[in-house]
DRENTORKOL-3810 file (N, C-alpha, C; in nm, 4 decimals):
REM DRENTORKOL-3810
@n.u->13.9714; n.v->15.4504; n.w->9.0149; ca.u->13.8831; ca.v->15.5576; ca.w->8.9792; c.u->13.7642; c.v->15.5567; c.w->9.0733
@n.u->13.7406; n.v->15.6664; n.w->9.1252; ca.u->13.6180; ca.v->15.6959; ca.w->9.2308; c.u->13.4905; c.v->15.6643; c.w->9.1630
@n.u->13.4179; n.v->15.6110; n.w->9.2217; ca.u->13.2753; ca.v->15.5396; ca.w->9.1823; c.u->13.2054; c.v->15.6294; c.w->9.2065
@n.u->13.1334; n.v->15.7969; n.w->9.1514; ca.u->13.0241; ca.v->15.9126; ca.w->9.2055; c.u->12.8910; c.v->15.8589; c.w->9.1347
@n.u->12.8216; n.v->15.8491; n.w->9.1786; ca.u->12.6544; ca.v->15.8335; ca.w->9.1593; c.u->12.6063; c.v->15.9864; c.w->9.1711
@n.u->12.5253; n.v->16.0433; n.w->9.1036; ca.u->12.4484; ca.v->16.1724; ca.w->9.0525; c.u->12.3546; c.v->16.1769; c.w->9.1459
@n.u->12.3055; n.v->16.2625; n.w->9.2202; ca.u->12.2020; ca.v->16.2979; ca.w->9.2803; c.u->12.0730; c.v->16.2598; c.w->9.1697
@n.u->11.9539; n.v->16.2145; n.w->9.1960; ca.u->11.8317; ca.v->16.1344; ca.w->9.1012; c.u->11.8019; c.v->16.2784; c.w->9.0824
@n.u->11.7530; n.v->16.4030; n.w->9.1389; ca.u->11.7106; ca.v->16.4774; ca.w->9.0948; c.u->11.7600; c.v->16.5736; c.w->8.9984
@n.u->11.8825; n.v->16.5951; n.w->9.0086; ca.u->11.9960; ca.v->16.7106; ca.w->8.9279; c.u->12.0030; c.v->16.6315; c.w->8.7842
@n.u->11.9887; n.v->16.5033; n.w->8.7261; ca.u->12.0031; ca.v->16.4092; ca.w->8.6219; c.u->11.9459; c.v->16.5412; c.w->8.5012
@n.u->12.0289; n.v->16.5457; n.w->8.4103; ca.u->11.9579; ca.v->16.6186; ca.w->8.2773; c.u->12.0043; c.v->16.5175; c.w->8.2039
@n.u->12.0357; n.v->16.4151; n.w->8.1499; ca.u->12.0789; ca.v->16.3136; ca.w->8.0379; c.u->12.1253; c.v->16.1715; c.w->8.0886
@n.u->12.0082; n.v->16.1020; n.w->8.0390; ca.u->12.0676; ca.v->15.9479; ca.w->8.0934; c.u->12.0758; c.v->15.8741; c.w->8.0027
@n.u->12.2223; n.v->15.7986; n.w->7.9708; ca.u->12.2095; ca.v->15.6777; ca.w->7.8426; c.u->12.1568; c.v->15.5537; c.w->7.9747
@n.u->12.0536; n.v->15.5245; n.w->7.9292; ca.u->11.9993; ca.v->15.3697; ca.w->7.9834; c.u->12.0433; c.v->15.2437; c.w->7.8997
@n.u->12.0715; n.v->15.2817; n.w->7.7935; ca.u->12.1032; ca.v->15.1606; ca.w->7.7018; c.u->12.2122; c.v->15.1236; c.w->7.6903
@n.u->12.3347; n.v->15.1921; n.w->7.7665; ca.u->12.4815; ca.v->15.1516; ca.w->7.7954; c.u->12.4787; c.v->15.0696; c.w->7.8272
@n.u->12.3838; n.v->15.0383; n.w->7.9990; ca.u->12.4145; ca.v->14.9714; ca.w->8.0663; c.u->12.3998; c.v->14.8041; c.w->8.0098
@n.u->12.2694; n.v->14.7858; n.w->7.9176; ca.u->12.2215; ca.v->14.6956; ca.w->7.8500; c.u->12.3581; c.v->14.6626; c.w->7.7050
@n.u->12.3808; n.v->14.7579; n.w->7.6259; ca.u->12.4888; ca.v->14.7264; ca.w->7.4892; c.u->12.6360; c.v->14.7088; c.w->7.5906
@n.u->12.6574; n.v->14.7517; n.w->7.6549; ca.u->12.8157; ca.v->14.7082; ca.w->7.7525; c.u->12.8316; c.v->14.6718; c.w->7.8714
@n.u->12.9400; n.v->14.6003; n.w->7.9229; ca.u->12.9277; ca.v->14.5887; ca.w->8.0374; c.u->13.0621; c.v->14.6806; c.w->8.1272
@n.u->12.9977; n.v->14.7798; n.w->8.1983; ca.u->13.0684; ca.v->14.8902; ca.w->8.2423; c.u->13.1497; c.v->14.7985; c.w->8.2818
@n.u->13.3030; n.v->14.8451; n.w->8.3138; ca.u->13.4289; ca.v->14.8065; ca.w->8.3984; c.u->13.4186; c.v->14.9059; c.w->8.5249
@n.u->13.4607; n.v->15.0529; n.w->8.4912; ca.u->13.4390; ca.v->15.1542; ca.w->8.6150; c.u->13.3961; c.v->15.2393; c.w->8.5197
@n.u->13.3776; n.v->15.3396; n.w->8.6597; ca.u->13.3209; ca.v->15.5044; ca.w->8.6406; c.u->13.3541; c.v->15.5724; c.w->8.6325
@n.u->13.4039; n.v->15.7241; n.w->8.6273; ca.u->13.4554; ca.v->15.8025; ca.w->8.6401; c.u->13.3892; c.v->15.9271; c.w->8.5978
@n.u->13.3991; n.v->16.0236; n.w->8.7031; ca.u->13.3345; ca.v->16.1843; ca.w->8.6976; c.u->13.4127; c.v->16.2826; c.w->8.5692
@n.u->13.3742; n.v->16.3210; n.w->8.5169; ca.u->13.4342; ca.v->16.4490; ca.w->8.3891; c.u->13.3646; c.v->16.6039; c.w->8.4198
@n.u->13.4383; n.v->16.6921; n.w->8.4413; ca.u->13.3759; ca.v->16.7934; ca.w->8.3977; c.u->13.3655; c.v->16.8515; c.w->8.2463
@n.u->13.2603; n.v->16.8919; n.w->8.1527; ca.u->13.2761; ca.v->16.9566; ca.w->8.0552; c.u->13.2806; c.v->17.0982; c.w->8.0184
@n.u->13.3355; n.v->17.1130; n.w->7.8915; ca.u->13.2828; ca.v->17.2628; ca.w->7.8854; c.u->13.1763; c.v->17.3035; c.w->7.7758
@n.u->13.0815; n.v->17.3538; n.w->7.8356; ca.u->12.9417; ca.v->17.4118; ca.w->7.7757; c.u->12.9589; c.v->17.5736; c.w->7.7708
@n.u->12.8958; n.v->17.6034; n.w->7.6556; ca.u->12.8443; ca.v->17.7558; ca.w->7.6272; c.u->12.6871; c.v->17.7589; c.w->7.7136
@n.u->12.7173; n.v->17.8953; n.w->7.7089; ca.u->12.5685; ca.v->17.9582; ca.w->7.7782; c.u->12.4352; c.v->17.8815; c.w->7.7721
@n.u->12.4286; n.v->17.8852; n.w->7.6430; ca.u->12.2160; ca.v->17.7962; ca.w->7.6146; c.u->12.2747; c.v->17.6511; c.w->7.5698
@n.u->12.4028; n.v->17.6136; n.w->7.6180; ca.u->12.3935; ca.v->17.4511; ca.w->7.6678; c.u->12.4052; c.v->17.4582; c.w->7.7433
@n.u->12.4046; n.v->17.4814; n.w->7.8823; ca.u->12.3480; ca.v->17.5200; ca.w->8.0252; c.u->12.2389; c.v->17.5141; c.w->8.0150
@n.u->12.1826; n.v->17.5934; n.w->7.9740; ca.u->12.0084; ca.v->17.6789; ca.w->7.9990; c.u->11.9402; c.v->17.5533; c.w->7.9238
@n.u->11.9866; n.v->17.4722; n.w->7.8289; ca.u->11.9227; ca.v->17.3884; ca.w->7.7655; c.u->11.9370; c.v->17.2377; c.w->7.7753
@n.u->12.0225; n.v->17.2196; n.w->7.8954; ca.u->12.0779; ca.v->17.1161; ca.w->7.9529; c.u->11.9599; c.v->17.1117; c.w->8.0732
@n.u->11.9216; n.v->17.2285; n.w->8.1405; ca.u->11.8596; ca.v->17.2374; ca.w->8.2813; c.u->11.7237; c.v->17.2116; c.w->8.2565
@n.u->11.6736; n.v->17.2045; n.w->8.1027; ca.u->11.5241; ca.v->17.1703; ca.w->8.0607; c.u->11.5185; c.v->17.0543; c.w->8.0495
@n.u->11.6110; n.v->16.9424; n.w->8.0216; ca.u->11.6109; ca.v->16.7959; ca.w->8.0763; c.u->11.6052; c.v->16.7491; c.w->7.9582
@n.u->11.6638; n.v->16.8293; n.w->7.8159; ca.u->11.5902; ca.v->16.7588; ca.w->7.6956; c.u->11.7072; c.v->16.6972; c.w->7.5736
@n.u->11.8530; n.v->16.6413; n.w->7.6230; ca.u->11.9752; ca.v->16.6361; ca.w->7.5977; c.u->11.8842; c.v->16.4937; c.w->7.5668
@n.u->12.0004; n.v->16.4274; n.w->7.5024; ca.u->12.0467; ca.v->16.2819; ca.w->7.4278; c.u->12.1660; c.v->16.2490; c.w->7.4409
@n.u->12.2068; n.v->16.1241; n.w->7.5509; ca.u->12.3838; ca.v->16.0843; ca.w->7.5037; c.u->12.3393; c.v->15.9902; c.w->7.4617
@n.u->12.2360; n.v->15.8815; n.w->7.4058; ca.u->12.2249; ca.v->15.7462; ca.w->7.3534; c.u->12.3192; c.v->15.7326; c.w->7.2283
@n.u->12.3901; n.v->15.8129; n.w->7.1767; ca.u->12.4308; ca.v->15.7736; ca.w->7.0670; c.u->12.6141; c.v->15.7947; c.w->7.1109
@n.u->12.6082; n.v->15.8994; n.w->7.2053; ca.u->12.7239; ca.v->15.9623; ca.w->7.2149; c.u->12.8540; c.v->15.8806; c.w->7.2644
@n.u->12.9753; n.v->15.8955; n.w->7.2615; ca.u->13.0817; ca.v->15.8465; ca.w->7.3285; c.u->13.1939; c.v->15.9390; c.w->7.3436
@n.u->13.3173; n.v->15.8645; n.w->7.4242; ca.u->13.4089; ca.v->15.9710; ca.w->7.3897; c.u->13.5158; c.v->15.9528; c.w->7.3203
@n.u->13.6016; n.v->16.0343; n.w->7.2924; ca.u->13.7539; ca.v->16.0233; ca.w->7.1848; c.u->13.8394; c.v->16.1010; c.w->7.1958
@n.u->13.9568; n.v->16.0830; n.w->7.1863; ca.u->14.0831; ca.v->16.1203; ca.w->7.1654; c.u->14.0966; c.v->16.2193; c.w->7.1046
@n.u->14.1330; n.v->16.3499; n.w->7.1020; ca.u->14.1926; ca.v->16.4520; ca.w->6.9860; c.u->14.3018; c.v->16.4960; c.w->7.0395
@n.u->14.3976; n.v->16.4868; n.w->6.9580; ca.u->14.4946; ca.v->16.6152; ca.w->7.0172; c.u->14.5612; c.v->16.5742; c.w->7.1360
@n.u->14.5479; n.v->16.4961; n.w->7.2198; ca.u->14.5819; ca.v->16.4156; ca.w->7.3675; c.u->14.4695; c.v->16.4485; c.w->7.4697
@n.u->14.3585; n.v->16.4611; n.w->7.4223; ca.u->14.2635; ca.v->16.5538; ca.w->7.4993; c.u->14.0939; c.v->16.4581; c.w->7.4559
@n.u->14.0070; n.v->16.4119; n.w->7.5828; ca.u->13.9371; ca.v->16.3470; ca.w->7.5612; c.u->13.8184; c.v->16.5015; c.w->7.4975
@n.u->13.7460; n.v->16.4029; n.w->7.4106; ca.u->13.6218; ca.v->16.5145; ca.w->7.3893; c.u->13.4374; c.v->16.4235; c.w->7.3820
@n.u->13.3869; n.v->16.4433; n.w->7.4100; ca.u->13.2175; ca.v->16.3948; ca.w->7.4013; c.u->13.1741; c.v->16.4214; c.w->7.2712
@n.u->13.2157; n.v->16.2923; n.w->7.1716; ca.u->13.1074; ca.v->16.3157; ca.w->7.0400; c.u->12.9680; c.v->16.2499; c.w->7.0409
@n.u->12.8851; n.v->16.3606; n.w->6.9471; ca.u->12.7816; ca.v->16.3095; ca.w->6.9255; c.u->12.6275; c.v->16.3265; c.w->7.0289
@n.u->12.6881; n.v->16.3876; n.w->7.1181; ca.u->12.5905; ca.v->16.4474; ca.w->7.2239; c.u->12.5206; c.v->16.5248; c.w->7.1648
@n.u->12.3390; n.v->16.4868; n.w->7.1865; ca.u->12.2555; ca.v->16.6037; ca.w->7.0982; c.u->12.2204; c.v->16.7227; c.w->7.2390
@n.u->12.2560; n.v->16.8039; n.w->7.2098; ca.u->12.2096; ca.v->16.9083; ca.w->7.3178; c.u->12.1238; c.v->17.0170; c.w->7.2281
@n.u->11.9828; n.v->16.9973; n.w->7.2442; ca.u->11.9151; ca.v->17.0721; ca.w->7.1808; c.u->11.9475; c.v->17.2407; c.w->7.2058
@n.u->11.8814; n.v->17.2964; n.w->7.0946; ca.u->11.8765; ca.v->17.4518; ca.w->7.1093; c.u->11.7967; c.v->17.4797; c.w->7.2117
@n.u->11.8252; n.v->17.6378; n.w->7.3041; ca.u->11.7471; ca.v->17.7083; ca.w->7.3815; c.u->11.6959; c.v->17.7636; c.w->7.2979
@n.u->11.5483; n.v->17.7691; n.w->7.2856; ca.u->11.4616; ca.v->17.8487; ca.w->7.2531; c.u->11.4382; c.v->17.9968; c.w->7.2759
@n.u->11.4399; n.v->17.9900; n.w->7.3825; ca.u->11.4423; ca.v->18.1630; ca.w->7.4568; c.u->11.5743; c.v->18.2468; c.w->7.4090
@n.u->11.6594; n.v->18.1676; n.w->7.3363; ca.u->11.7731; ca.v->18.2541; ca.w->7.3376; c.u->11.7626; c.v->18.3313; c.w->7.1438
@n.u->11.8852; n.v->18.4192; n.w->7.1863; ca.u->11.8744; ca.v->18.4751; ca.w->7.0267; c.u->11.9301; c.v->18.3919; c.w->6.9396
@n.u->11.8607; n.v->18.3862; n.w->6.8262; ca.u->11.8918; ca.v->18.3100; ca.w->6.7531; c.u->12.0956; c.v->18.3299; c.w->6.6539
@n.u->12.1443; n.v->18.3835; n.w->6.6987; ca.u->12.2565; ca.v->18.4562; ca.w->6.6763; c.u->12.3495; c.v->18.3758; c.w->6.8019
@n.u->12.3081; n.v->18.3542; n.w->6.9435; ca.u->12.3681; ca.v->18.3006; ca.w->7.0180; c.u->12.3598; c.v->18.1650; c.w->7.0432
@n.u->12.2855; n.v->18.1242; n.w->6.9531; ca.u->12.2985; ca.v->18.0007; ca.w->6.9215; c.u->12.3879; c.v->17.8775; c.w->6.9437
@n.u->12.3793; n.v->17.7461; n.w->7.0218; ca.u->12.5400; ca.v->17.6801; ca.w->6.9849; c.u->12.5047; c.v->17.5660; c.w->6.8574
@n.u->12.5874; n.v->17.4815; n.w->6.8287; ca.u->12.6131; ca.v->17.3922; ca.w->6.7400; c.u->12.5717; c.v->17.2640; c.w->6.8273
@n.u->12.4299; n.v->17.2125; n.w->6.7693; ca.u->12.3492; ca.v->17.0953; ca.w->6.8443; c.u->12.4687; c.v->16.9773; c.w->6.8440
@n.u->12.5318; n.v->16.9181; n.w->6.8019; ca.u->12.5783; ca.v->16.8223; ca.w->6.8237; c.u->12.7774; c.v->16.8543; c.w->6.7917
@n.u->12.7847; n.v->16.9428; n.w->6.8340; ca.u->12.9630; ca.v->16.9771; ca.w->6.8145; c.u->12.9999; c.v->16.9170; c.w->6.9362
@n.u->13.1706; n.v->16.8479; n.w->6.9306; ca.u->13.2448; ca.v->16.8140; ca.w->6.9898; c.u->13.2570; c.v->16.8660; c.w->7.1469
@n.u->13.2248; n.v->16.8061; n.w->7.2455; ca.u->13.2495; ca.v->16.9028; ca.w->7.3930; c.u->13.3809; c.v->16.8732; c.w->7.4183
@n.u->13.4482; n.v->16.9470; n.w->7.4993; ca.u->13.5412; ca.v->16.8878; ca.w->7.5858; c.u->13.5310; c.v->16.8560; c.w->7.7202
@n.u->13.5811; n.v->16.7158; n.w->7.7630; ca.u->13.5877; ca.v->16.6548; ca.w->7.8672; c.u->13.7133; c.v->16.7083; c.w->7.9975
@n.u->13.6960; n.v->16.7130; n.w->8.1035; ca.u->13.8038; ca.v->16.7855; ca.w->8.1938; c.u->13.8212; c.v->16.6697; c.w->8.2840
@n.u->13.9624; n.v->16.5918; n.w->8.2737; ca.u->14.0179; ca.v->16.5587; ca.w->8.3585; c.u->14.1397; c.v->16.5579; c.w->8.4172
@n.u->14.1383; n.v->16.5053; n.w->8.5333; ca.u->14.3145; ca.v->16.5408; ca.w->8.5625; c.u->14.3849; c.v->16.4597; c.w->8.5268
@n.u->14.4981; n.v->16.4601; n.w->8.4960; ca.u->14.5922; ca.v->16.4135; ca.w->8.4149; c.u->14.6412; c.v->16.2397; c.w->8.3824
@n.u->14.6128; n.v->16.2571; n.w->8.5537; ca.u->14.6151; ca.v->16.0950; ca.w->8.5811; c.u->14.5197; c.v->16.0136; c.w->8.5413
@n.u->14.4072; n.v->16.0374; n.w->8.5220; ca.u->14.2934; ca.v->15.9539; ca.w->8.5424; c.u->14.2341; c.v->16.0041; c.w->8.3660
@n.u->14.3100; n.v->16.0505; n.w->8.2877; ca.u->14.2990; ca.v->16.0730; ca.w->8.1666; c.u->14.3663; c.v->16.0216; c.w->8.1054
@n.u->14.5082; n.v->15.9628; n.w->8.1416; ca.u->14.6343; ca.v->15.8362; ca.w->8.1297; c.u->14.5832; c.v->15.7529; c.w->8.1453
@n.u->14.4802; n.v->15.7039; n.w->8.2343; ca.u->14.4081; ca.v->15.5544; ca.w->8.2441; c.u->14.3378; c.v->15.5400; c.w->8.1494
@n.u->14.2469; n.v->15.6339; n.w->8.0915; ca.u->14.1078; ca.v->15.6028; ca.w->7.9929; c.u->14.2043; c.v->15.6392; c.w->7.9195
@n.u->14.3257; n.v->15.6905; n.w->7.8303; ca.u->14.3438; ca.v->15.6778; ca.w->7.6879; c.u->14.4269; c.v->15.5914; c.w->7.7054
@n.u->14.4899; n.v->15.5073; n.w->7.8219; ca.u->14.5766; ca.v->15.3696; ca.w->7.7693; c.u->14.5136; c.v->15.2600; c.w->7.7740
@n.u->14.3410; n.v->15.2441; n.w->7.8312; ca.u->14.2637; ca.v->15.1584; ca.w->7.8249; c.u->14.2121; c.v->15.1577; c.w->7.6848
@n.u->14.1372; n.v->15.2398; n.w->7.6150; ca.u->14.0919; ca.v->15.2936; ca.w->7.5141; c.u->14.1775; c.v->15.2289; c.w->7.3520
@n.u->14.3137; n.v->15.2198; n.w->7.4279; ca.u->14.3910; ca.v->15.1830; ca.w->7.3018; c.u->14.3826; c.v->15.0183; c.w->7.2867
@n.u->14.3189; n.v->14.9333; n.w->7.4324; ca.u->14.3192; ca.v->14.8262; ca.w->7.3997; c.u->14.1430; c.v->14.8111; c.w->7.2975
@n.u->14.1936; n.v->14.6666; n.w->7.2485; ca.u->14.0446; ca.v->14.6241; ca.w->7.1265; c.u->13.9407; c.v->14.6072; c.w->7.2192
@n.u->13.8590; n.v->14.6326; n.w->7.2017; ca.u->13.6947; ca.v->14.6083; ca.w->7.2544; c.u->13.6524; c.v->14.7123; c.w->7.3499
@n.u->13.7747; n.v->14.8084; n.w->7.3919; ca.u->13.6885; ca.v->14.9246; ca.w->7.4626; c.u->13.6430; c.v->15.0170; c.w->7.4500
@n.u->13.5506; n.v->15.0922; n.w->7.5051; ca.u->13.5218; ca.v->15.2320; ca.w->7.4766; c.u->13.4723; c.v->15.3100; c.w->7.5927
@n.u->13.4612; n.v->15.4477; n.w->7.5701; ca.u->13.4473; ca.v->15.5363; ca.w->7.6703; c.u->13.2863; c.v->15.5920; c.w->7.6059
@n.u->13.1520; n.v->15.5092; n.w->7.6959; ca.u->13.0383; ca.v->15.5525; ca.w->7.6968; c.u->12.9896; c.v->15.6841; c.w->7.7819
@n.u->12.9472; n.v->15.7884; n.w->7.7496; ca.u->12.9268; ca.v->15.8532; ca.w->7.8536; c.u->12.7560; c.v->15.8261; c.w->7.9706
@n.u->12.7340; n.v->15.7502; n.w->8.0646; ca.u->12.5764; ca.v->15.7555; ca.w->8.1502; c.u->12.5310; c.v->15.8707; c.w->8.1864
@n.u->12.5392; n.v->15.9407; n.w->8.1979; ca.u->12.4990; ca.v->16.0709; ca.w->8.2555; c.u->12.5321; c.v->16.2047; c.w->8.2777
@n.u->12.4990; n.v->16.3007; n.w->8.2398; ca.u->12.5185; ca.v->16.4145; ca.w->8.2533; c.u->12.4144; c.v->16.5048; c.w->8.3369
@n.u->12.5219; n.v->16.5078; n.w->8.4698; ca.u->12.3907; ca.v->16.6236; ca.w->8.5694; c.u->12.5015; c.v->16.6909; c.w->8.6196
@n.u->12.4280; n.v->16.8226; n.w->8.7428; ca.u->12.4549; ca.v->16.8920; ca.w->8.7590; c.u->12.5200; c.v->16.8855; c.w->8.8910
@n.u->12.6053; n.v->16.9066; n.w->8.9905; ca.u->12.6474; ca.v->16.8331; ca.w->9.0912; c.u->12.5945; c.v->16.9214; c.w->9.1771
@n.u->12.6553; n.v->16.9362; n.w->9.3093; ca.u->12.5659; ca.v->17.0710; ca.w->9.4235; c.u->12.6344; c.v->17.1448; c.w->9.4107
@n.u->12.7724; n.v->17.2071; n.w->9.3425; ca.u->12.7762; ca.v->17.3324; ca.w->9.3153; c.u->12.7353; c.v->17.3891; c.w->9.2069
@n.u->12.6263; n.v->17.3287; n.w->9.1048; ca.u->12.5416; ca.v->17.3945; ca.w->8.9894; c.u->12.6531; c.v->17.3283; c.w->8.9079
@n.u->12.7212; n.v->17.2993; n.w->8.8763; ca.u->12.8467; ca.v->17.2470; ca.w->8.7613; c.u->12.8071; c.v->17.1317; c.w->8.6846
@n.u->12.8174; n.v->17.1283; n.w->8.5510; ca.u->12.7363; ca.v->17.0070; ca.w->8.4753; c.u->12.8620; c.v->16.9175; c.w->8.4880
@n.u->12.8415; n.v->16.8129; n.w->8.4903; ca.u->12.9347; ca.v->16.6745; ca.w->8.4893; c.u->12.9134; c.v->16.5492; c.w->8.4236
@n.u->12.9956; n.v->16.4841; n.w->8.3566; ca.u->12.9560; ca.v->16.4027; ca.w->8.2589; c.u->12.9948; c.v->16.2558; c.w->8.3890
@n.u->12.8883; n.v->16.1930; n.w->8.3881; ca.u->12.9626; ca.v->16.0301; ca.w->8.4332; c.u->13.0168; c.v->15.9327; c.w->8.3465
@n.u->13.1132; n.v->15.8886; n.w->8.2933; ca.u->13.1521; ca.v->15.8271; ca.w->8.2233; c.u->13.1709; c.v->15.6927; c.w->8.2190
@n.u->13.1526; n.v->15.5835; n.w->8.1904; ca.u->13.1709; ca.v->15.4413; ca.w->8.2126; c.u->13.2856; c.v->15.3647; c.w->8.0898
@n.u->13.3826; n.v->15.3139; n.w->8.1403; ca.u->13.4916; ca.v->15.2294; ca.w->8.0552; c.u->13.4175; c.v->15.0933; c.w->8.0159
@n.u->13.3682; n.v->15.0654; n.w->7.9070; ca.u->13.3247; ca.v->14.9921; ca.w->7.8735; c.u->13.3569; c.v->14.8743; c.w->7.7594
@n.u->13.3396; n.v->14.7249; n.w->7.7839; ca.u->13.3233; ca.v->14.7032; ca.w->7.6764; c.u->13.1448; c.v->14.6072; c.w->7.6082
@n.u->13.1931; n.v->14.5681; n.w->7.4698; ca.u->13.0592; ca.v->14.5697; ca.w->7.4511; c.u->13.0585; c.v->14.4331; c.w->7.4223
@n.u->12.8627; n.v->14.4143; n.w->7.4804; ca.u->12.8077; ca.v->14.2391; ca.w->7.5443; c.u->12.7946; c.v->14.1841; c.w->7.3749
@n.u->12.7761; n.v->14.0632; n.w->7.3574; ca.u->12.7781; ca.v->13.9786; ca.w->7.2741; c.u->12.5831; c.v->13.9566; c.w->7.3217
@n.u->12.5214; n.v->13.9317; n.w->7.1975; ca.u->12.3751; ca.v->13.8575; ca.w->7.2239; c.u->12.3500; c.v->13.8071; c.w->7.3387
@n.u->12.4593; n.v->13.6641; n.w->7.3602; ca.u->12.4565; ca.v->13.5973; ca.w->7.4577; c.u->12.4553; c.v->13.6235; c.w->7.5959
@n.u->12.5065; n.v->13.7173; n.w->7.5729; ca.u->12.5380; ca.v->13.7649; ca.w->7.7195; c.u->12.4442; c.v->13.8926; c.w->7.7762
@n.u->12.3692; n.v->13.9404; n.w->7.6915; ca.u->12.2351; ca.v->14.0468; ca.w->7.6818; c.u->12.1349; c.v->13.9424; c.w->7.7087
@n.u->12.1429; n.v->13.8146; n.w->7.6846; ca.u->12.0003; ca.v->13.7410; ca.w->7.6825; c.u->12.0445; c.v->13.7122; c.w->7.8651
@n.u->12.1451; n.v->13.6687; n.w->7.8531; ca.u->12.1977; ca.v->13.6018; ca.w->7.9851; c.u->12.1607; c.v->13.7027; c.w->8.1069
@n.u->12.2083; n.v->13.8378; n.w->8.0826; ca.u->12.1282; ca.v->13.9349; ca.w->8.2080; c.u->12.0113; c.v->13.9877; c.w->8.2011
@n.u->11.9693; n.v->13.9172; n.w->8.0963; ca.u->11.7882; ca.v->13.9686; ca.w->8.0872; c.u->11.7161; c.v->13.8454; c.w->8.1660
@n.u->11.8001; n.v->13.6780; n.w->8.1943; ca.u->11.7498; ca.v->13.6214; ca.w->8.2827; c.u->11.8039; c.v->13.6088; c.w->8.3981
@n.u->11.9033; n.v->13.6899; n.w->8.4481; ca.u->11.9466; ca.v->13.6563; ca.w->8.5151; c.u->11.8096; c.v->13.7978; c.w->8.6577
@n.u->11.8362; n.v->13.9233; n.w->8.5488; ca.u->11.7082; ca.v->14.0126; ca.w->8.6432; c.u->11.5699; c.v->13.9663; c.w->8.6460
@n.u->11.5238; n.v->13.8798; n.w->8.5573; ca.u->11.4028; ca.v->13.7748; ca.w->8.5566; c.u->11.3946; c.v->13.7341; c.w->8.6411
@n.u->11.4916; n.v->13.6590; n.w->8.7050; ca.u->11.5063; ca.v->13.5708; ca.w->8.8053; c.u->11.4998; c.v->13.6854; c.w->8.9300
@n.u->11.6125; n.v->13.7153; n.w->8.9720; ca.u->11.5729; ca.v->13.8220; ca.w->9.1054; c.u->11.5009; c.v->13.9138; c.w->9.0747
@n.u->11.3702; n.v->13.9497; n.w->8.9724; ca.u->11.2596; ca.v->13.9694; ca.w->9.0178; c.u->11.1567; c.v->13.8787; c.w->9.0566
@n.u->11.1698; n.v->13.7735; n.w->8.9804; ca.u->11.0798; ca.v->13.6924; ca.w->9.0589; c.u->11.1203; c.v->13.6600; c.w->9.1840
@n.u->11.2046; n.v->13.5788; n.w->9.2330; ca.u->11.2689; ca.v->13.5571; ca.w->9.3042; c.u->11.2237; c.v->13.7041; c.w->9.4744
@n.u->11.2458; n.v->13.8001; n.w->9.4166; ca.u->11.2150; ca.v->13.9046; ca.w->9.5271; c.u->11.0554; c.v->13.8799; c.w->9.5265
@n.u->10.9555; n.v->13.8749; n.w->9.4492; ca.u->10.8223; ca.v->13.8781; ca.w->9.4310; c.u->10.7906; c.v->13.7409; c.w->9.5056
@n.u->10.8615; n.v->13.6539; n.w->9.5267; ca.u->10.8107; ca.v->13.5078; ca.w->9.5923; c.u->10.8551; c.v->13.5081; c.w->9.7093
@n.u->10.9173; n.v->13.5691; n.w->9.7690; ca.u->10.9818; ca.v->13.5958; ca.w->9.9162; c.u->10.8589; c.v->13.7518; c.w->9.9503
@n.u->10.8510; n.v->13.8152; n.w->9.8932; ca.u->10.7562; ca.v->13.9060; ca.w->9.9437; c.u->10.6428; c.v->13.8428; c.w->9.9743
@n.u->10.5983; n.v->13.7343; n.w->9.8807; ca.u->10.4599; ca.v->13.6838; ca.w->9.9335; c.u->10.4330; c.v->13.6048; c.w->10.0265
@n.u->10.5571; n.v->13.5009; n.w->10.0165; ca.u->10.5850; ca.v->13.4061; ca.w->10.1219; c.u->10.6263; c.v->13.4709; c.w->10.2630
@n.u->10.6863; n.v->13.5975; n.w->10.3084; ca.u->10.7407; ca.v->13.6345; ca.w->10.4147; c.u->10.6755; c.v->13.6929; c.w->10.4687
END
């Protein structure tokens, strides 16, 4: 699976706390499908995936739990459903990998990010994950302790 990193500026939704509750395996790009004022309300930067993941329906991955707030500016009639089911777009192959991974115990499909790529198209980044034990959350909280200090004592010394 291709490793895509998001342009820093196009970013409308970042789970930061994935990276900390799991430890990614790989990545993988998704396109979704959004209605109108989840676009328009995606591009105001004011989405939530911290809670979200993905799942199985039907043979078909979908993004639960994503809060995508209401557009304001819009009519209240065109409204979408803040936290309804998205669907995820992949090709066939690489949708055979994440639901035969998925079926083993301890994994899951976190989604990191949702931005917009350079042809304006929202895209979900997805990470195969499974999830850290205490021990192992304390363990990379010293382990970046360390190469920060570590960088901070070579800056002073060099």
């Amino acid at each position: 699976m291709a490793e895509v990193q998001p342009e820093p500026g196009k970013i409308a939704a970042q789970n930061r706390r994935a990276r900390h509750d799991y430890l990614i395996e790989s990545t993988v790009e998704a396109g979704i499908i959004l209605v109108g004022t989840e676009v328009k309300s995606l591009r105001t930067g004011q989405a939530s995936i911290a809670e979200a993941f993905a799942r199985e329906m039907d043979g078909e991955l979908f993004l639960v739990n994503a809060h995508i707030p209401e557009y304001r500016q819009a009519h209240r009639l065109l409204q979408h459903e803040v936290k309804r089911p998205r669907k995820l777009l992949l090709h066939r192959k690489e949708m055979g990998k994440l639901m035969g991974s998925i079926k083993r115990e301890g994994v899951t499909i976190v989604p990191l990010a949702i931005y917009f790529n350079p042809r304006g198209l929202a895209k979900v980044q997805l990470g195969l994950a499974k999830g850290k034990r205490m021990a192992d959350k304390r363990q990379a909280e010293k382990d970046r302790d360390w190469q920060r200090d570590k960088a901070r004592l070579m800056r002073n010394k060099g």
